[in-house]
C-alpha positions as CSV (number, residue, x, y, z in Angstrom):
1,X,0.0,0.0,0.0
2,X,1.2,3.3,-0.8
3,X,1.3,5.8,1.1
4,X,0.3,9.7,0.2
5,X,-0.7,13.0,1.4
6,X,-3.1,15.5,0.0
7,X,-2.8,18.0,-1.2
8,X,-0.8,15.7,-4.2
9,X,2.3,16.8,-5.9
10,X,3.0,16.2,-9.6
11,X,5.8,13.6,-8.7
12,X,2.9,11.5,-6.0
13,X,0.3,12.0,-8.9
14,X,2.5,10.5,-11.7
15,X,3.7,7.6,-9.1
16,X,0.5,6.2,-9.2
17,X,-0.8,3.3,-10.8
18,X,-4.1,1.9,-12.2
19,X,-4.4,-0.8,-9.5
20,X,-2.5,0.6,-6.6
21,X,-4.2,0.7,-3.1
22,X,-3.3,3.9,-1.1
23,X,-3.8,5.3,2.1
24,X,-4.6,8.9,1.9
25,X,-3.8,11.3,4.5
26,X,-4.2,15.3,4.6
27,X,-6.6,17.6,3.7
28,X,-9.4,16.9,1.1
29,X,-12.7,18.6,0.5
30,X,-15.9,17.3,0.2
31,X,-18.3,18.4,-2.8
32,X,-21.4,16.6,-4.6
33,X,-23.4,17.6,-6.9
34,X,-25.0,21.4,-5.8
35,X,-21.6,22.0,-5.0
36,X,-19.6,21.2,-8.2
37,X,-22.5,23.2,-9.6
38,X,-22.1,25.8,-7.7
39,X,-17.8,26.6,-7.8
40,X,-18.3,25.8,-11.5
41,X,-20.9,29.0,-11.5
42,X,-18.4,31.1,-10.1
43,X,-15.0,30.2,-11.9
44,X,-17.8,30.5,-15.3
45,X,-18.5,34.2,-13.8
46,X,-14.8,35.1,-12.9
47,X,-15.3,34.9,-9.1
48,X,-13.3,33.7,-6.4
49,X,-13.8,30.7,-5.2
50,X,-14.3,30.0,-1.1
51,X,-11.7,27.4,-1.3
52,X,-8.2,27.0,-2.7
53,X,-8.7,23.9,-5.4
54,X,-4.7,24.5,-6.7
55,X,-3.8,20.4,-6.0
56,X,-6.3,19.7,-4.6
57,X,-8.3,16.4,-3.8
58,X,-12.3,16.3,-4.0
59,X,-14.4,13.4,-2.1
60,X,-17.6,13.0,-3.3
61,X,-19.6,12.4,-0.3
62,X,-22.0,14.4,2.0
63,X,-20.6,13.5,5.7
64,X,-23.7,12.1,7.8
65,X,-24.2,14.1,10.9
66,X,-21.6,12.9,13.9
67,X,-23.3,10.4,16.6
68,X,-21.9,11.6,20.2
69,X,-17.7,11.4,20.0
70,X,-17.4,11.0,16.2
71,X,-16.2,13.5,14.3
72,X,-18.3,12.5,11.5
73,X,-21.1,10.4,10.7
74,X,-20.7,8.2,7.7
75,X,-18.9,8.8,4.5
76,X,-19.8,7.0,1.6
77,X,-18.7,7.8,-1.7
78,X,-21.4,8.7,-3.8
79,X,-21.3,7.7,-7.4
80,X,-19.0,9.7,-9.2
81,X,-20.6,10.2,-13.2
82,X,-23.1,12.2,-11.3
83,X,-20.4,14.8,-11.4
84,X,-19.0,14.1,-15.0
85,X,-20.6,17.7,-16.5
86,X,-18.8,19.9,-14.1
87,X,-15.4,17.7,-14.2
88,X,-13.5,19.0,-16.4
89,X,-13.9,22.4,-15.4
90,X,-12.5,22.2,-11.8
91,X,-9.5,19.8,-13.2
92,X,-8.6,22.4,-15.1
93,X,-8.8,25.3,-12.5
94,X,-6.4,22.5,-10.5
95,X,-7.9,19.6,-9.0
96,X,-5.6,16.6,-9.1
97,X,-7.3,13.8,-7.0
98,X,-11.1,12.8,-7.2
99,X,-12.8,10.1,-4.9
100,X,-16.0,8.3,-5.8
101,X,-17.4,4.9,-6.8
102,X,-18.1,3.8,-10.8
103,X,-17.1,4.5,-13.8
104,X,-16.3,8.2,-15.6
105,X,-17.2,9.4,-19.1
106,X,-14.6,9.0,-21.6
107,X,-14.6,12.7,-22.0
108,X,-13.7,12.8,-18.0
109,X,-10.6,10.0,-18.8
110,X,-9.2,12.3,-21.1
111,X,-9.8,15.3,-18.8
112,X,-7.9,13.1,-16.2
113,X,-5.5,12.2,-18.3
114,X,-4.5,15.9,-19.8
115,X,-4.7,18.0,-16.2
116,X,-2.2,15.2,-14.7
117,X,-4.7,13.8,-12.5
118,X,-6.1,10.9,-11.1
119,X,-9.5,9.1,-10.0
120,X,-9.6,7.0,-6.4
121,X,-12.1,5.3,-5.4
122,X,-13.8,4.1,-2.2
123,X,-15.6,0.7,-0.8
124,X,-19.0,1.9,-1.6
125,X,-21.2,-0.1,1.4
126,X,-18.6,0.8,3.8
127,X,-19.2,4.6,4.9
128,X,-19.7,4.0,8.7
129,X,-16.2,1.9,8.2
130,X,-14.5,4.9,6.5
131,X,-15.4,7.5,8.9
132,X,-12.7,6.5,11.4
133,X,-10.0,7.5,9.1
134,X,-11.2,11.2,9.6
135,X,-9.4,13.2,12.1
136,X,-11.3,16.5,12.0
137,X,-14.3,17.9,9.6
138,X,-15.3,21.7,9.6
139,X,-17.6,23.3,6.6
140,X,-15.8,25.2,4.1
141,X,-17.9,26.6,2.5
142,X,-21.9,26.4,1.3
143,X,-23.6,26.0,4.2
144,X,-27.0,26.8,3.6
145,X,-26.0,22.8,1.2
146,X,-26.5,21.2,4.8
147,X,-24.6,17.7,4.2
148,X,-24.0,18.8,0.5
149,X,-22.0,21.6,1.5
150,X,-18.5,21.6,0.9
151,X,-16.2,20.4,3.9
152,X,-12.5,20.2,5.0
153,X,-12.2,16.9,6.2
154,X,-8.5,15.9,7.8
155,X,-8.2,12.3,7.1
156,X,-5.5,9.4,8.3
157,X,-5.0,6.5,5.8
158,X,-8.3,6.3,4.2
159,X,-8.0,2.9,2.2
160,X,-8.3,3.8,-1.6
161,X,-7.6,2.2,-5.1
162,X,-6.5,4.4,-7.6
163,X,-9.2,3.4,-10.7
164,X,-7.8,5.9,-13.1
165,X,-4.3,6.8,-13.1
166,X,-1.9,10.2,-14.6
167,X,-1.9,8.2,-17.8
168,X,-5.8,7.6,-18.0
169,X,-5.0,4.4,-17.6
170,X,-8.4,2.4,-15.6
171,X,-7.6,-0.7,-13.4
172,X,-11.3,-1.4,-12.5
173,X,-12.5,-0.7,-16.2
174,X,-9.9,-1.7,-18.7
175,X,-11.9,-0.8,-22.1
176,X,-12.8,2.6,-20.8
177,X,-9.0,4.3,-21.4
């Protein structure tokens, strides 16, 4: 298992292979769909954006709320071609890491594939499981979103398999690259 910390440097990025399992530590931010809609509104409009994406990793989930002592509730993927038509917009305004569950477009691969990035992806089934590997969780920004908005979640060794690597290159879905 490899190990790596977000945010992910070009060298960590291009290390990775279709098939590797990681641990991921660091800072990543949560954002589903109303989200990516709504940071892909404002880079479209020229605005700032309430969170630095430069190398940046995204988690598609919506933390559940935290029972008594956690520090969050679970945090399931959620499937990731739901977020396909915003994509390619924040790779190019500097995402490098994506987690989810299933496949991408072919248009995303290639997205993937030209920023320098690369698609992780989760145990669906196991979000109770997955919350232990987060350290700390605050809201970053959106939160009139509720468990869509977007949060900074500190994680320590989350177990993830890199599905799509630098060189578009797809481990769980060999004919899509």
């Amino acid at each position: 298992m490899k190990i790596i910390t977000s945010p992910l440097d070009k060298r960590t990025i291009e290390s990775l292979k279709a098939g590797d399992m990681v641990a991921l530590s660091g800072i990543v931010y949560t954002a589903r769909d109303q989200a990516h809609k709504r940071l892909v509104g404002l880079i479209n409009e020229g605005r700032p954006l309430p969170v630095a994406l430069e190398g940046q990793t995204i988690y598609y989930t919506g933390p559940a709320p935290a029972r008594p002592g956690a520090v969050v509730g679970s945090i399931g993927p959620t499937t990731s071609a739901r977020m396909d038509p915003y994509t390619p917009v924040l790779l190019d305004y500097g995402v490098k890491a994506m987690i989810g569950k299933g496949a991408r477009s072919p248009g995303v691969i290639d997205s993937i594939k030209q920023a320098g990035a690369v698609y992780l992806v989760a145990t669906g089934g196991a979000a109770a499981y997955l919350a232990q590997f987060v350290v700390s969780a605050h809201v970053a920004a959106f939160a009139d979103l509720g468990p869509e908005a977007i949060f900074a979640l500190e994680l320590a060794g989350l177990p993830l398999v890199v599905a799509i690597d630098s060189q578009g290159r797809s481990a769980l879905w060999p004919d899509a690259s």
